[in-house]
C-alpha angles and dihedrals in degrees: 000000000000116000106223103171140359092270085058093048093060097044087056089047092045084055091051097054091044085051094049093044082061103052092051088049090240085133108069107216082258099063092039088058097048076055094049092049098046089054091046087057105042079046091055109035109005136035153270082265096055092044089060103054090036092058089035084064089039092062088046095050084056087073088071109053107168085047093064096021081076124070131024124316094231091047080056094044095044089046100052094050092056089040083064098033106053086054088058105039096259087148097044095097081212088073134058142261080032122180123151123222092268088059098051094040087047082052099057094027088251137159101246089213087054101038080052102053096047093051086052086053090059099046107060092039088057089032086238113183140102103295096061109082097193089074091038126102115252087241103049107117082210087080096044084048090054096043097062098052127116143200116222114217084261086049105257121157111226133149129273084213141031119279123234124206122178081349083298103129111226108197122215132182136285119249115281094015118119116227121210135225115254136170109265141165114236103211104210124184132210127210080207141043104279126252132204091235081065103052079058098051095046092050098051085052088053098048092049091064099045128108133244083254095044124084137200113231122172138337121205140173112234098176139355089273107026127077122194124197125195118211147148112232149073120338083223094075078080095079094037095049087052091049085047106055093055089190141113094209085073135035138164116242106175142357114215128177110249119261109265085246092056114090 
């Protein structure tokens, strides 16, 4: 096997302790086959990369013994791929390797309700999400994206860097700098002609992010496919509106400052 890069050194070093965990018989035959078939599976249908944090959450799972030592292997095989999976958009068809729930249960014979309540089990008991980079792929630009947060000294998350959205740059402030509310327009797009349930439905998630000093102010269709809101705040409610609306339907394309005739 060549290293190539840290993450492939500790792949090879997580084998290793898995190896060695076999040969003192500190791996039941159970637990050796929910790793052969997690392996099986990541060689068939996934990558190196999935295979090691599958394996990465595998290792961890061996701490509790009594926990993976119930229920069926392929159950545990199939659960600990979507664990790591649904935290890397296995199951998004705009990234690859791509499989939904249904693919990887048809693959182990598994109930797909019973697969997914497992791997929500084990989510919250590692804290798996997207916010927790250990479970979370090298080339995820979730973890660049986390990497270059920051907390202001009022605790306030912001970027060490500008953010780009559709390659427009969004600036946010430098650390312990305060930044002000101002009146902007929030440009939203639609992959469908716009409804007025959904105006509703956008307003009530904006408002839902906004500070005791921030204010919505209007919402408006400009087009069949474009949304503009109207608030006083923080630029940076940009990013966490995009992150909020966790949808393909919406996204948001630019943030401007409002016109001086505008209130």
């Amino acid at each position: 096997m060549v290293i190539n890069n840290t993450y492939d050194f500790h792949f090879f070093h997580l084998l290793v302790i898995l190896k060695k965990k076999q040969m003192e018989n500190n791996m039941n035959p159970r637990e050796d086959k929910i790793f052969l078939l997690i392996r099986g599976y990541c060689d068939e249908h996934l990558d190196n990369e999935y295979l090691r944090l599958c394996t990465e959450l595998f290792d961890d799972l061996l701490d509790y013994p009594k926990t993976i030592n119930r229920g069926k292997e392929e159950i545990w095989a199939a659960a600990i791929i979507w664990t790591i999976g649904s935290a890397n958009f296995l199951g998004d068809k705009s990234f690859e390797p791509y499989a939904s729930l249904s693919d990887v249960c048809s693959y182990f014979n598994a109930n797909t309700s019973t697969v997914g309540q497992k791997a929500s089990k084990v989510r919250d008991v590692f804290d798996i999400g997207f916010m927790n980079t250990k479970y979370q792929r090298s080339d995820s630009q979730m973890t660049n994206f986390l990497e270059n947060l920051a907390v202001t000294e009022k605790g306030f998350i912001v970027s060490r860097e500008p953010f780009m959205i559709d390659n427009k740059e969004i600036e946010f402030v430098e650390d312990g700098e305060e930044e002000l509310p101002k009146n902007y327009i929030l440009f939203l797009e639609s992959m469908h002609p716009i409804k007025n349930v959904d105006l509703y439905q956008i307003e009530y998630l904006f408002k839902s992010i906004l500070e005791e000093d921030e204010k919505f102010q209007r919402i408006q269709i400009a087009d069949q496919k474009q949304v503009h809101v109207y608030f006083y705040g923080r630029q940076a409610k940009a990013l966490i509106f995009n992150d909020k609306l966790n949808s393909k339907k919406f996204k948001v394309i630019e943030t401007i400052d409002q016109p001086l005739t505008e209130e």
